[in-house]
DSSP file (Angstrom, degrees, kcal/mol; ACC not computed):
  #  RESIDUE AA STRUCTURE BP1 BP2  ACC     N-H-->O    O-->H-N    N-H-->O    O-->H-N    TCO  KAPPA ALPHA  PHI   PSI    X-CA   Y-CA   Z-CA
    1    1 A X              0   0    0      0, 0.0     2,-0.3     0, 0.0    26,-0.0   0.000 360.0 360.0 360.0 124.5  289.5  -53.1  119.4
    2    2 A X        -     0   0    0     27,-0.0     2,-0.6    24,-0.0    26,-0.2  -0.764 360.0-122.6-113.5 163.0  292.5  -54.9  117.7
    3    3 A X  E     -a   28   0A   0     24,-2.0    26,-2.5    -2,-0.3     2,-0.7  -0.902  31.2-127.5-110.3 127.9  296.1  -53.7  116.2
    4    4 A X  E     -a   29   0A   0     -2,-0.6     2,-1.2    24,-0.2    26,-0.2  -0.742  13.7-131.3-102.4 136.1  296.5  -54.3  113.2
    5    5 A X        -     0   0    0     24,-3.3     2,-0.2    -2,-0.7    26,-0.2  -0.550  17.8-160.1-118.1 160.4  299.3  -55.9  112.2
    6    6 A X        -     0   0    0     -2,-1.2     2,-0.5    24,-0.1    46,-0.1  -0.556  18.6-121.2 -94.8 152.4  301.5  -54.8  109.3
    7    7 A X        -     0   0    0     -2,-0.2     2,-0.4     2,-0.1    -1,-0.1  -0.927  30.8-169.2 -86.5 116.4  303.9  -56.7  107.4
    8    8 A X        -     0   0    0     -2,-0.5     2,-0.6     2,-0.2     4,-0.1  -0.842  36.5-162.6-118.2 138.8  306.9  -55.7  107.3
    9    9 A X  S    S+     0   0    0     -2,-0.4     2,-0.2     2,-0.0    -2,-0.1  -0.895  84.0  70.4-107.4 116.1  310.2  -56.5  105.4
   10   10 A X  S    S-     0   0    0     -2,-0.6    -2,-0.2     3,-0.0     2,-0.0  -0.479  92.0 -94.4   6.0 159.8  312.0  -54.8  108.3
   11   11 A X        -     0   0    0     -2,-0.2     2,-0.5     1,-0.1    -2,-0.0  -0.379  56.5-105.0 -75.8 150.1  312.9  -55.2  112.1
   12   12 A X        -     0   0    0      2,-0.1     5,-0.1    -4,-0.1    -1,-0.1  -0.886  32.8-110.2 -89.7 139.2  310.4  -53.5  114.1
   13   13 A X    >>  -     0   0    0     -2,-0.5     4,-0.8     3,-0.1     3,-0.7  -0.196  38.4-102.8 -66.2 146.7  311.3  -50.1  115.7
   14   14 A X  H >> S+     0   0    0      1,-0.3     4,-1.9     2,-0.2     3,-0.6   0.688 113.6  47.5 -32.7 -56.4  311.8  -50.2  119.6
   15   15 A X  H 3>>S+     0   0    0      1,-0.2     4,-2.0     2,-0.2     5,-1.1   0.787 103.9  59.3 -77.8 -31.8  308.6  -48.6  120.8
   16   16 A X  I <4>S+     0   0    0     -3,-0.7     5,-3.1     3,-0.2    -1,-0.2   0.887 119.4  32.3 -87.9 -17.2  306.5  -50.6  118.6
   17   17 A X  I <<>S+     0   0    0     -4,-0.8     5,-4.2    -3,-0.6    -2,-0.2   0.917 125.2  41.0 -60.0 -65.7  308.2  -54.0  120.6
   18   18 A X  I  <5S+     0   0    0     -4,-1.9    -3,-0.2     3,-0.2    -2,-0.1   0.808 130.7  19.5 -31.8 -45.3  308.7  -52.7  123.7
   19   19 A X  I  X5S+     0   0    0     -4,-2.0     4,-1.6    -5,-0.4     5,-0.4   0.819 131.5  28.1-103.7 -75.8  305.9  -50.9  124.3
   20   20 A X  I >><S+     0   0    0     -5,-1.1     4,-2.5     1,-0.2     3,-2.1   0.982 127.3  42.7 -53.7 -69.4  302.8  -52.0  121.8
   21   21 A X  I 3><S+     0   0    0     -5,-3.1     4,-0.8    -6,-0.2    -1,-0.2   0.917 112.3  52.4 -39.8 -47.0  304.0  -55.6  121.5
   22   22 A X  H 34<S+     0   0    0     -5,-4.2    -1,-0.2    -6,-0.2    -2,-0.2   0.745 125.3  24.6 -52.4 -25.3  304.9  -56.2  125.1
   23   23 A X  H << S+     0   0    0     -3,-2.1     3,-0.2    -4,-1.6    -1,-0.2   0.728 132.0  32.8-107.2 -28.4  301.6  -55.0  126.4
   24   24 A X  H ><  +     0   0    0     -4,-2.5     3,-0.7    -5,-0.4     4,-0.2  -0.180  68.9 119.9-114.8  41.0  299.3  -55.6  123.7
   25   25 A X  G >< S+     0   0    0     -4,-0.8     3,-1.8     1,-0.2    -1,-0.2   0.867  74.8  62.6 -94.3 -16.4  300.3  -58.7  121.7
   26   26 A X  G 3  S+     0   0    0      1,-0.2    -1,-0.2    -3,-0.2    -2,-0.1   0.856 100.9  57.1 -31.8 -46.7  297.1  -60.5  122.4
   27   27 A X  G <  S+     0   0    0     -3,-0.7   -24,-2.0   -25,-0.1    -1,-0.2   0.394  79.8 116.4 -85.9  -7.6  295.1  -57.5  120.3
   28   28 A X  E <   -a    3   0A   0     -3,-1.8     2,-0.4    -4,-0.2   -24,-0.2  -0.643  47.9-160.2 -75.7 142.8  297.0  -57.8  117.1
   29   29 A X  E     -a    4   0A   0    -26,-2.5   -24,-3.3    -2,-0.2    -2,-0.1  -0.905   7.3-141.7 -34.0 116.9  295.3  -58.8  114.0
   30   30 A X     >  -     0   0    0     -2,-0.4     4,-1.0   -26,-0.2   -24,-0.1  -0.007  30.9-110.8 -70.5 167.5  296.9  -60.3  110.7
   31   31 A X  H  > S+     0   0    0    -26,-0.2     4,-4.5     2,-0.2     5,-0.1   0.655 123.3  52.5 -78.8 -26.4  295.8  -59.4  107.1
   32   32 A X  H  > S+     0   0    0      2,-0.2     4,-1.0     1,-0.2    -1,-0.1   0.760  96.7  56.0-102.8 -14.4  294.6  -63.1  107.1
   33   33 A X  H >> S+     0   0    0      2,-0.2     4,-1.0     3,-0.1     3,-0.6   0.955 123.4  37.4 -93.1 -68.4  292.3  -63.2  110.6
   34   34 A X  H >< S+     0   0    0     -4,-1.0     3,-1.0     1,-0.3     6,-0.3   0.848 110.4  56.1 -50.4 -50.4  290.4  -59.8  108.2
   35   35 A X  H >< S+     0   0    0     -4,-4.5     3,-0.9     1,-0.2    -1,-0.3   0.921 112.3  48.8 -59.9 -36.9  290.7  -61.4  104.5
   36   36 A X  H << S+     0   0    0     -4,-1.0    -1,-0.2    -3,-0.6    -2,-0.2   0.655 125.8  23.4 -93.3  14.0  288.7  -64.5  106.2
   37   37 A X  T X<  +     0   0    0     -4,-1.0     3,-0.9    -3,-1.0    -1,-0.4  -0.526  69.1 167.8-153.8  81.6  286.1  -62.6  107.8
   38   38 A X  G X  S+     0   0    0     -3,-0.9     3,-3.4     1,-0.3    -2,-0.1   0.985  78.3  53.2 -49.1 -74.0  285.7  -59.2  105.9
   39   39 A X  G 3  S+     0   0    0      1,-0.3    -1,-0.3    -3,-0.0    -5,-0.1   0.545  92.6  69.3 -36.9 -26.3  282.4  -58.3  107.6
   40   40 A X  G <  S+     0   0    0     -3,-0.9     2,-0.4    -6,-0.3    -1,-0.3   0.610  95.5  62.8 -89.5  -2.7  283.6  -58.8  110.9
   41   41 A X    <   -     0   0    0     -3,-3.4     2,-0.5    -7,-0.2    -3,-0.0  -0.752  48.6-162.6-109.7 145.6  286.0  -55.5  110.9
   42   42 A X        -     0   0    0     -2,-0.4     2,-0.6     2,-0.0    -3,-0.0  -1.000  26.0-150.9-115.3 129.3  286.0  -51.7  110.6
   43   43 A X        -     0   0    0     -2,-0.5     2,-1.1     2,-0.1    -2,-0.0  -0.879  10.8-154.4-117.2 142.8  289.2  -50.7  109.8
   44   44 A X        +     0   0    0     -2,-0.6     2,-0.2     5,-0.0     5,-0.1  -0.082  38.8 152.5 -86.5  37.5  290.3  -47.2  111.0
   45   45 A X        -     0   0    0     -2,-1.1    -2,-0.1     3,-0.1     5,-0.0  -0.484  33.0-142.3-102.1 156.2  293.1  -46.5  108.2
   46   46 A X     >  -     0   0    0     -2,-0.2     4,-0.6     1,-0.0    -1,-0.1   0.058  48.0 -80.7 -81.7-159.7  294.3  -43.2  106.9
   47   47 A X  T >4 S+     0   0    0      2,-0.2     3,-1.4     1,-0.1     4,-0.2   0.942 133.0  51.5 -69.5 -65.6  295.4  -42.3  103.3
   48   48 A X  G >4 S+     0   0    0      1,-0.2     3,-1.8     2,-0.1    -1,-0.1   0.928 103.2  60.3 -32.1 -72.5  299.1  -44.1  104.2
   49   49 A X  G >4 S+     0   0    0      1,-0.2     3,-0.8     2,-0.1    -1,-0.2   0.579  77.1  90.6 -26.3 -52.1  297.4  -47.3  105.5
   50   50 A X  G <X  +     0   0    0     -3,-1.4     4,-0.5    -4,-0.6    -1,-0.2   0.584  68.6  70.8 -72.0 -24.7  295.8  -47.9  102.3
   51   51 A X  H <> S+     0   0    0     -3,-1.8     4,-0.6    -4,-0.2    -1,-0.4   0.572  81.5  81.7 -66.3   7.6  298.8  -50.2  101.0
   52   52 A X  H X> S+     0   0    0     -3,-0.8     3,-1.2     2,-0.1     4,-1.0   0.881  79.2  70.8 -74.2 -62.3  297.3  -53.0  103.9
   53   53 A X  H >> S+     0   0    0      1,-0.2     4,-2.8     2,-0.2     3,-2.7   0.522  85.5  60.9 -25.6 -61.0  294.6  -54.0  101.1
   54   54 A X  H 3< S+     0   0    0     -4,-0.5    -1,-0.2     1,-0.3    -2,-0.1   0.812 117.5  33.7 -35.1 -63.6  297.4  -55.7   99.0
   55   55 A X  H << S+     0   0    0     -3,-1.2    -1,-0.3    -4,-0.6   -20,-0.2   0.780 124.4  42.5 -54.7 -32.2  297.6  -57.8  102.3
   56   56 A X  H << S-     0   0    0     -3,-2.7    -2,-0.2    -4,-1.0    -1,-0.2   0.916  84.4-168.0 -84.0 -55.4  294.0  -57.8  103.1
   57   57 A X     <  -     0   0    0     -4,-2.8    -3,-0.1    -5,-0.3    -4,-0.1   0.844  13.1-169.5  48.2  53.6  292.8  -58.3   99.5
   58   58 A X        -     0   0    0      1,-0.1     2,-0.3    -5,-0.1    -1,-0.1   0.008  23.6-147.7 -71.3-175.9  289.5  -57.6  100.2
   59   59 A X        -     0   0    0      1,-0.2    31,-0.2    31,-0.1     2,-0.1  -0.672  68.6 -30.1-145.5  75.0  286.6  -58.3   97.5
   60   60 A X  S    S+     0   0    0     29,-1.0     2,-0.6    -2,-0.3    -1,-0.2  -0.319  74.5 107.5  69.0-164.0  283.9  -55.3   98.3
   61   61 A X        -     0   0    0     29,-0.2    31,-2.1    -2,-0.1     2,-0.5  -0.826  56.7 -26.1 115.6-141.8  282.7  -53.2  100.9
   62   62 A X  E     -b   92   0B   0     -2,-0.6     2,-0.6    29,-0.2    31,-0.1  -0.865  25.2-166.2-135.5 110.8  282.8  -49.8  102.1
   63   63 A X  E     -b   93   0B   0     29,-2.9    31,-1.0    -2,-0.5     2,-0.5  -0.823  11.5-163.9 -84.3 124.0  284.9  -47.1  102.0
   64   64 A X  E     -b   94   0B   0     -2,-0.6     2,-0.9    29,-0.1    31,-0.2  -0.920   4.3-170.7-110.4 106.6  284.1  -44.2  104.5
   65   65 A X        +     0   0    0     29,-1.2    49,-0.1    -2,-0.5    48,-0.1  -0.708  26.4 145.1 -61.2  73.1  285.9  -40.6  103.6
   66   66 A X        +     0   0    0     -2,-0.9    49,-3.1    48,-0.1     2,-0.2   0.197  38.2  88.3-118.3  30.4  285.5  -38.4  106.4
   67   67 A X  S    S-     0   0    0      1,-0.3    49,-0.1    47,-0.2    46,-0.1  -0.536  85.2 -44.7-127.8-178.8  288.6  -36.2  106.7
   68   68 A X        -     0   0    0     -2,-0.2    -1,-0.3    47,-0.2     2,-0.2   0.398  60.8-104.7 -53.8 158.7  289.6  -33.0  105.1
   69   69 A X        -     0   0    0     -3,-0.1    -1,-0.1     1,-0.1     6,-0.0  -0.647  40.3 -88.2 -86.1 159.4  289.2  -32.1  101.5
   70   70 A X        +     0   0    0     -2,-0.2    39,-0.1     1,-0.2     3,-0.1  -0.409  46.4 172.2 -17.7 119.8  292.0  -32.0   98.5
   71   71 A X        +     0   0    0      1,-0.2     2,-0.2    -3,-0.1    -1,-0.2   0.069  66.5  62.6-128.2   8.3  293.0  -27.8   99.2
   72   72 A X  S  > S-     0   0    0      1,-0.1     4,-1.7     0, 0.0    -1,-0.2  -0.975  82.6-129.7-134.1 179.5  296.2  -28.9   96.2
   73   73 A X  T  4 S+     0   0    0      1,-0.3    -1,-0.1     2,-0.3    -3,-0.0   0.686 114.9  54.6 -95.1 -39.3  296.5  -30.0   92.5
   74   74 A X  T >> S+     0   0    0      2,-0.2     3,-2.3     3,-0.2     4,-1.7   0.880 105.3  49.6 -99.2 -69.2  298.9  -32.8   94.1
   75   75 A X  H >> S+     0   0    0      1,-0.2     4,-1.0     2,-0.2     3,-0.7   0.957 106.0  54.4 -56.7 -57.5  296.4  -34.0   96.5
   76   76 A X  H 3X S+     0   0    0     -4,-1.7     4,-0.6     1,-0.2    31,-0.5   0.256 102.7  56.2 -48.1   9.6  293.6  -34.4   93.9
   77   77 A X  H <> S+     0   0    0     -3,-2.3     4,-1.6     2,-0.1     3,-0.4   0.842 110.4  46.8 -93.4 -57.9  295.8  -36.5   91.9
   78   78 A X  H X< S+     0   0    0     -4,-1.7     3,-4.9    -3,-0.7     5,-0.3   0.853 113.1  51.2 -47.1 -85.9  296.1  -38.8   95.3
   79   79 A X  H >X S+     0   0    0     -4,-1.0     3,-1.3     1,-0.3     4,-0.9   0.294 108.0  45.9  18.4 -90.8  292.5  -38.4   95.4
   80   80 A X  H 3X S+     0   0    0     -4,-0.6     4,-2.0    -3,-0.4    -1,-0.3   0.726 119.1  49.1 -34.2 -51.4  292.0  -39.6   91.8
   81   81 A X  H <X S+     0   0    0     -3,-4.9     4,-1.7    -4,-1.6     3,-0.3   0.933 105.8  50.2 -58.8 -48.3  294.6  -42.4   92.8
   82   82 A X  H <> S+     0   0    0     -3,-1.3     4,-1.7     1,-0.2     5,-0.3   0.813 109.6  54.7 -71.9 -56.8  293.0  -43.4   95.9
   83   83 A X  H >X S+     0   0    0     -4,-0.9     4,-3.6    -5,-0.3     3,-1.6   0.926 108.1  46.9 -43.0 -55.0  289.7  -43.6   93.6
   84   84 A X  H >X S+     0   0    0     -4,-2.0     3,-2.1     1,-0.3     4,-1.9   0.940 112.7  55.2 -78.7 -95.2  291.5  -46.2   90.9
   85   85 A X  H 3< S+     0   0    0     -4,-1.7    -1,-0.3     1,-0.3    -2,-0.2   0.590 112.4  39.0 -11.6 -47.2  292.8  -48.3   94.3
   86   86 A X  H << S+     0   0    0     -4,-1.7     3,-0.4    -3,-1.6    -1,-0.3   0.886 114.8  54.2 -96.2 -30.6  289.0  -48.9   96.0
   87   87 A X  H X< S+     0   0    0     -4,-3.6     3,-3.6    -3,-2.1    -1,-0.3   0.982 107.6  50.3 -56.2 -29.3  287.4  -49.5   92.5
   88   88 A X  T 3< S+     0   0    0     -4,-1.9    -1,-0.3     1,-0.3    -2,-0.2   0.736 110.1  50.4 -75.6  11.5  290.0  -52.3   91.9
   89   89 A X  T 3  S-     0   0    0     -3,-0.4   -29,-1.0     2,-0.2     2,-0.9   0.253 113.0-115.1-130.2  16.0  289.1  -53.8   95.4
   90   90 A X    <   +     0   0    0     -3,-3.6   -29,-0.2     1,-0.2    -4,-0.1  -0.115  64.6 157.2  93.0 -49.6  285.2  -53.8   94.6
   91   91 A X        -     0   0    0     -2,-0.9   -29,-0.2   -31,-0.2    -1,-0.2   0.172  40.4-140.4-104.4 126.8  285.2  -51.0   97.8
   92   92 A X  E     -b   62   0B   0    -31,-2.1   -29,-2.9     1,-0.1     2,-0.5  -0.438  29.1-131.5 -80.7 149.5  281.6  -48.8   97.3
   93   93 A X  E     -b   63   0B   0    -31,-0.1     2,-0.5    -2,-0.1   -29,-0.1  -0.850  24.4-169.4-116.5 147.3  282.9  -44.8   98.2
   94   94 A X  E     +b   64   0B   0    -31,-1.0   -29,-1.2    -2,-0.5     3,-0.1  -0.770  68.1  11.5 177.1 138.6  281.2  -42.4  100.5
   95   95 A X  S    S+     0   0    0     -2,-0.5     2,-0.2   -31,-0.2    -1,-0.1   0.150 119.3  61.9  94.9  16.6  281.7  -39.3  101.1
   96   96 A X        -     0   0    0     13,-0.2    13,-0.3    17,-0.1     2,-0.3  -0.661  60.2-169.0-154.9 105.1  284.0  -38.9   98.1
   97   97 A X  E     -C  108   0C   0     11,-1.9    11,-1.5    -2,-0.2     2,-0.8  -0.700  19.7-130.4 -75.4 133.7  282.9  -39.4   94.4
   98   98 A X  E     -C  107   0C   0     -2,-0.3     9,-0.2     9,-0.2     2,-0.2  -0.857  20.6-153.8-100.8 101.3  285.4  -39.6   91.4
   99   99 A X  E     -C  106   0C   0      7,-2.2     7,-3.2    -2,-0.8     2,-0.1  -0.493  51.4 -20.0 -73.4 125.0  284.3  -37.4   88.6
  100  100 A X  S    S-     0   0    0      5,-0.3     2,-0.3    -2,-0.2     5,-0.2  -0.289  75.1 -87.1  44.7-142.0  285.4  -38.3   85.1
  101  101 A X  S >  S-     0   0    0     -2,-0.1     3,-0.8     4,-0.0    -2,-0.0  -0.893  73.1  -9.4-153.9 163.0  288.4  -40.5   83.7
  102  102 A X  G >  S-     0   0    0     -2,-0.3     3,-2.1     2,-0.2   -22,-0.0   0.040 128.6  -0.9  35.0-140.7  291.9  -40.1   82.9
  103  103 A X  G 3  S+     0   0    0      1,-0.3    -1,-0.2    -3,-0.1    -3,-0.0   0.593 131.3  59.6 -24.1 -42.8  293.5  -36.8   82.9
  104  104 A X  G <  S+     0   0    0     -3,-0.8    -1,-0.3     2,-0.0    -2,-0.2   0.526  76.4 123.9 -88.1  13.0  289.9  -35.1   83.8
  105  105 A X    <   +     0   0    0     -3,-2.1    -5,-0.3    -5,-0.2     2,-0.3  -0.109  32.0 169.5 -51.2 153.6  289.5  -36.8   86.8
  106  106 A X  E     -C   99   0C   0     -7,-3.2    -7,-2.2   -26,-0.1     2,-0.1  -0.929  34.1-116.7-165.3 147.8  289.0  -35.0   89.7
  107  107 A X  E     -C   98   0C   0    -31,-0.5     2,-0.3    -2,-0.3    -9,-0.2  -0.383  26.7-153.6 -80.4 153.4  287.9  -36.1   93.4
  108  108 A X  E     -C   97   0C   0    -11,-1.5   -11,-1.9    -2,-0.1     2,-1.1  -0.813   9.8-139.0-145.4  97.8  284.5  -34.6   94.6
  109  109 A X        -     0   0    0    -13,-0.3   -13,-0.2    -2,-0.3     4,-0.2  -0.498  14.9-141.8 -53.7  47.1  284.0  -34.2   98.3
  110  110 A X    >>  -     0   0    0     -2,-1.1     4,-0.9     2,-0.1     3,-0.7   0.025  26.2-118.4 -58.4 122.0  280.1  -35.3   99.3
  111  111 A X  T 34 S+     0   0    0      1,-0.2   -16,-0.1     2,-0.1    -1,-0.0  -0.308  96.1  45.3 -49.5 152.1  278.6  -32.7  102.4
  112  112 A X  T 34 S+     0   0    0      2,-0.1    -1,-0.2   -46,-0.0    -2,-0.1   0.272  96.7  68.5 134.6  21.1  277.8  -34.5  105.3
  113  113 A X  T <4  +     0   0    0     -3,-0.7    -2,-0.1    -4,-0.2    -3,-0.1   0.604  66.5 112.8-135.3 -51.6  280.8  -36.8  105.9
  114  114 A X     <  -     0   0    0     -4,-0.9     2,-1.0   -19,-0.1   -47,-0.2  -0.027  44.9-165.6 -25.3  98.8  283.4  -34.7  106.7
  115  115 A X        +     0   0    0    -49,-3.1   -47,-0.2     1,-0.2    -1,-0.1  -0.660  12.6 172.5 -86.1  93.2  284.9  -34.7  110.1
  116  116 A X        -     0   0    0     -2,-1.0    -1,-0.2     1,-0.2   -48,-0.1   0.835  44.9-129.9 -59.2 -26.6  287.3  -31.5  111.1
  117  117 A X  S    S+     0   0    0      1,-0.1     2,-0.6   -50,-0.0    -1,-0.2  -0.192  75.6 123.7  96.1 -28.4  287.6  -32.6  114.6
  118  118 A X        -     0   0    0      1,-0.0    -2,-0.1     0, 0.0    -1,-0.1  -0.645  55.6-137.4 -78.8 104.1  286.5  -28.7  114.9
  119  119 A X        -     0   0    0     -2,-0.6     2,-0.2     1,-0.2    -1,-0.0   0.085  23.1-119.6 -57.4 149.2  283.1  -27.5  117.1
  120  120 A X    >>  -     0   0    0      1,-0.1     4,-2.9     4,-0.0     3,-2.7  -0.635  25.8-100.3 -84.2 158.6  281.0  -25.0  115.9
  121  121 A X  H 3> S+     0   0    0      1,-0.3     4,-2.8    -2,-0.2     5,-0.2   0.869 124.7  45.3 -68.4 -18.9  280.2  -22.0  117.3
  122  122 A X  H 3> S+     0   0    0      2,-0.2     4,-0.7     3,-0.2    -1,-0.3   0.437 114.1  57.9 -60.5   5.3  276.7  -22.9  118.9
  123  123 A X  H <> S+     0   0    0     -3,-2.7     4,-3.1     2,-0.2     5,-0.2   0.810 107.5  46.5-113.1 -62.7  278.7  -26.4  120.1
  124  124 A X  H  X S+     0   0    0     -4,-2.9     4,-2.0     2,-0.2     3,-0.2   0.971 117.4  40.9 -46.6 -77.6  281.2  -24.2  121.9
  125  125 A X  H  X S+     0   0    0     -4,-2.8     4,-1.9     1,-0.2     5,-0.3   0.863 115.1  51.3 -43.8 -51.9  278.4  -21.9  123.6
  126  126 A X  H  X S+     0   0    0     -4,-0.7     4,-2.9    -5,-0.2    -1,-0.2   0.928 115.5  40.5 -53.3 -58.7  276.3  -24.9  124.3
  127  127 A X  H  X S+     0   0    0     -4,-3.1     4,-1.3     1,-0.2     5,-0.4   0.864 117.7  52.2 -60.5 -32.4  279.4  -26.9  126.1
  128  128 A X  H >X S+     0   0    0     -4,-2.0     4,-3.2    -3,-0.2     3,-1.2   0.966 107.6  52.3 -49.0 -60.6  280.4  -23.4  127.7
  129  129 A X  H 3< S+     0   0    0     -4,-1.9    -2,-0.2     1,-0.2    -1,-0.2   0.963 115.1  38.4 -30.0 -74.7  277.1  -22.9  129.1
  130  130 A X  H 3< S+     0   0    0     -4,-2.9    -1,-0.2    -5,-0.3    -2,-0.2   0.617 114.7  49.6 -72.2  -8.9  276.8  -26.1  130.7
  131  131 A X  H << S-     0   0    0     -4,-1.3    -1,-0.3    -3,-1.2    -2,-0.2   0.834  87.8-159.9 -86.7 -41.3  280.6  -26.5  132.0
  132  132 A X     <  -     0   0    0     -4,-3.2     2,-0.2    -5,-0.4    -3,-0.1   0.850  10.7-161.1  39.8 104.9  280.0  -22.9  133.4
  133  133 A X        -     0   0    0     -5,-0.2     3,-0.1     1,-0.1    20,-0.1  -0.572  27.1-141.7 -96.9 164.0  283.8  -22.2  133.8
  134  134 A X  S    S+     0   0    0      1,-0.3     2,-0.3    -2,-0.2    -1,-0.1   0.192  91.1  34.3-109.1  19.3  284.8  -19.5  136.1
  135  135 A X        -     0   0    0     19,-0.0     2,-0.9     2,-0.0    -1,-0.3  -0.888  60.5-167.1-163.0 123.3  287.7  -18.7  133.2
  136  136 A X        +     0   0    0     17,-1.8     2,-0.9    -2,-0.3    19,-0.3  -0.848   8.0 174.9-137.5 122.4  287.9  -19.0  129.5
  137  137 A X        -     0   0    0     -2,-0.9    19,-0.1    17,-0.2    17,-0.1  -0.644  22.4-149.8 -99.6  77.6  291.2  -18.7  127.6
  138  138 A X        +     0   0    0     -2,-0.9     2,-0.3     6,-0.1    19,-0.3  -0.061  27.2 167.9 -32.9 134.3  290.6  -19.4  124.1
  139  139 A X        +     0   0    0      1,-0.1     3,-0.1    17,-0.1    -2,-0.0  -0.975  54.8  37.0-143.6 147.7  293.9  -21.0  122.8
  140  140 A X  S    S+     0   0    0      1,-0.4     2,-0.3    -2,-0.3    -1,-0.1   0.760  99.0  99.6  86.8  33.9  294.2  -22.8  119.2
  141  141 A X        -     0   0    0     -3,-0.1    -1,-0.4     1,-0.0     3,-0.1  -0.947  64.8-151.1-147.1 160.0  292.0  -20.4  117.4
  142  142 A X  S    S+     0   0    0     -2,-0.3     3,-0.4     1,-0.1     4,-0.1   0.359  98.9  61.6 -89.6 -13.8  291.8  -17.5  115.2
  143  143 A X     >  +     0   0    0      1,-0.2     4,-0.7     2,-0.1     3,-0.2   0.106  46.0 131.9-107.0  42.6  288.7  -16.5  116.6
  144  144 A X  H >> S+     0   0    0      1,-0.2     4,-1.9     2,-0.2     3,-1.1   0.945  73.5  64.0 -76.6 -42.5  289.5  -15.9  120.3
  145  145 A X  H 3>>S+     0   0    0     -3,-0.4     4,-2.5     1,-0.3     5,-0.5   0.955  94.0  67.5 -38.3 -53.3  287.1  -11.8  119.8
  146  146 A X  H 3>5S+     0   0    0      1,-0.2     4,-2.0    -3,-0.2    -1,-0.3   0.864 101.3  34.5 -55.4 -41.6  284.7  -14.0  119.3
  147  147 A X  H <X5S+     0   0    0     -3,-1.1     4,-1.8    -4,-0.7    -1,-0.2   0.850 114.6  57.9 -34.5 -44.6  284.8  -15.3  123.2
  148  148 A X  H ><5S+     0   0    0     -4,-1.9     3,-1.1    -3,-0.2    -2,-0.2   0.994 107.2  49.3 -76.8 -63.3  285.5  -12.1  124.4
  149  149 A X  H 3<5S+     0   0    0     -4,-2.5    -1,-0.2     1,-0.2    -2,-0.2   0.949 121.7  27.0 -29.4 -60.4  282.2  -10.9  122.7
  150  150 A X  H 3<<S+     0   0    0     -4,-2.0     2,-0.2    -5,-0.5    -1,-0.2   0.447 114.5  57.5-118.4  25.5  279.9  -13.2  123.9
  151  151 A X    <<  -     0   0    0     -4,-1.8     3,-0.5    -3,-1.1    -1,-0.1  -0.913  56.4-158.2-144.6 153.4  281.2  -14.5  127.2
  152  152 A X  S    S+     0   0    0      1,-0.3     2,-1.4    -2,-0.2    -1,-0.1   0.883  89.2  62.8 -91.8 -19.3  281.9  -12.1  129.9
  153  153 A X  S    S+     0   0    0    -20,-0.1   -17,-1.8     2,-0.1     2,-0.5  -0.470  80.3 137.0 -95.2  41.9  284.7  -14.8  132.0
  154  154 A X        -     0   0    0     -2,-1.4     2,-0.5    -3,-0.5   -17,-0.2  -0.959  37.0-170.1-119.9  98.1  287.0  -14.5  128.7
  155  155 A X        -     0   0    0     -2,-0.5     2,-1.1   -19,-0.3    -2,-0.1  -0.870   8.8-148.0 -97.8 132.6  290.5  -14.1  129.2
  156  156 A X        -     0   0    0     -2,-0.5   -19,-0.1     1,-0.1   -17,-0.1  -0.496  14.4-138.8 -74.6  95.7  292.9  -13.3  126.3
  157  157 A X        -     0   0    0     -2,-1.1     2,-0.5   -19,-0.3    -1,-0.1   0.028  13.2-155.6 -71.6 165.3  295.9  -14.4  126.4
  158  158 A X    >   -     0   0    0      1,-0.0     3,-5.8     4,-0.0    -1,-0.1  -0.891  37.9 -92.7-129.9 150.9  299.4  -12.5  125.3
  159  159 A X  T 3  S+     0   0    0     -2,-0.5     3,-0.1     1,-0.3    -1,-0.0  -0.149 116.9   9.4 -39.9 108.7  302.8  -13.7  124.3
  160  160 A X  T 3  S+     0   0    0      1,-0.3    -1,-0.3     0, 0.0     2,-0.2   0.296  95.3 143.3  77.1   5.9  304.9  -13.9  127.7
  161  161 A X    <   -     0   0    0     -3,-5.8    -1,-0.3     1,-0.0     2,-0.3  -0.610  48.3-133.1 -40.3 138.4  301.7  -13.3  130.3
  162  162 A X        -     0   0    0     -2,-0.2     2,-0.6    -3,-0.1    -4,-0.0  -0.742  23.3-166.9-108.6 117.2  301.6  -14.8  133.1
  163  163 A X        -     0   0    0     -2,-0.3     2,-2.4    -6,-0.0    -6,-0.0  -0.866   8.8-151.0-131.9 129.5  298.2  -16.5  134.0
  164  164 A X              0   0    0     -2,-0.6    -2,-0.0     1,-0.2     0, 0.0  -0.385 360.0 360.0 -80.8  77.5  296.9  -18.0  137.5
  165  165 A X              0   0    0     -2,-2.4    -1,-0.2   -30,-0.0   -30,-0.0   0.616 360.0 360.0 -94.6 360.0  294.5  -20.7  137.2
């Protein structure tokens, strides 16, 4: 695992001396350590990130898309943008396709690459099953009936209960 490091025409904010540099400066990476051995990296970057290629200037590869889909008109423009960016940098896409040119573009979402971060429900019951909890509080769902239905150790909580665990 490395840090990558960004080029900045700025001072670096406090936490990123203090804390990441101070402990971790061994682990950083440059744009130039990556550009001279593409193959040897996976790089983890979000949407933001994408402006390291300029630095990186890679010449193919792989783009992996696994995060949430376009849900506005505004995002599917980024998309569309996003597309334009990995063609000029050679970078093969999956899990996202770009469908037409100019105006009609429009970003196209390929099943099986998407990560929500969210379990299904057979995922839940299986890990429930096997933790065997002697309490279960759904929290950070819409679907907390569903618990209550099909395990009997389900308590719901309410806005200013008090709960003893």
């Amino acid at each position: 695992m490395r840090i990558y490091f960004e080029l900045k025409d700025r001072e670096r904010v406090k936490w990123e001396t203090e804390v990441v540099e101070a402990q971790w400066k061994d682990r950083y990476i440059t744009p130039d350590e990556i550009s001279r051995n593409p193959l040897g990296y996976i790089l983890c970057f979000s949407f933001f990130d994408l402006k390291h290629l300029l630095d990186i200037k890679p010449e193919g590869g792989v783009y992996l898309y696994s995060s949430s889909e376009a849900f506005s008109e505004e995002q599917a423009i980024d998309f569309v943008r996003l597309g334009e960016w990995l063609r000029f940098f050679k970078l093969d896409m999956c899990g996202l396709k770009i469908v037409g040119e100019g105006e009609g573009a429009r970003p196209e979402f390929v099943k099986g690459y998407h990560t929500s971060g969210h379990a299904s429900k057979n995922d839940l019951k299986e890990v429930i099953e096997y933790v065997d909890p002697d309490v279960i509080i759904p929290v950070h769902t819409t679907g907390q009936d569903w618990f209550k239905d099909t395990f009997e150790k389900t308590v719901i909580p309410e806005e200013g209960m008090a709960l003893k665990v």
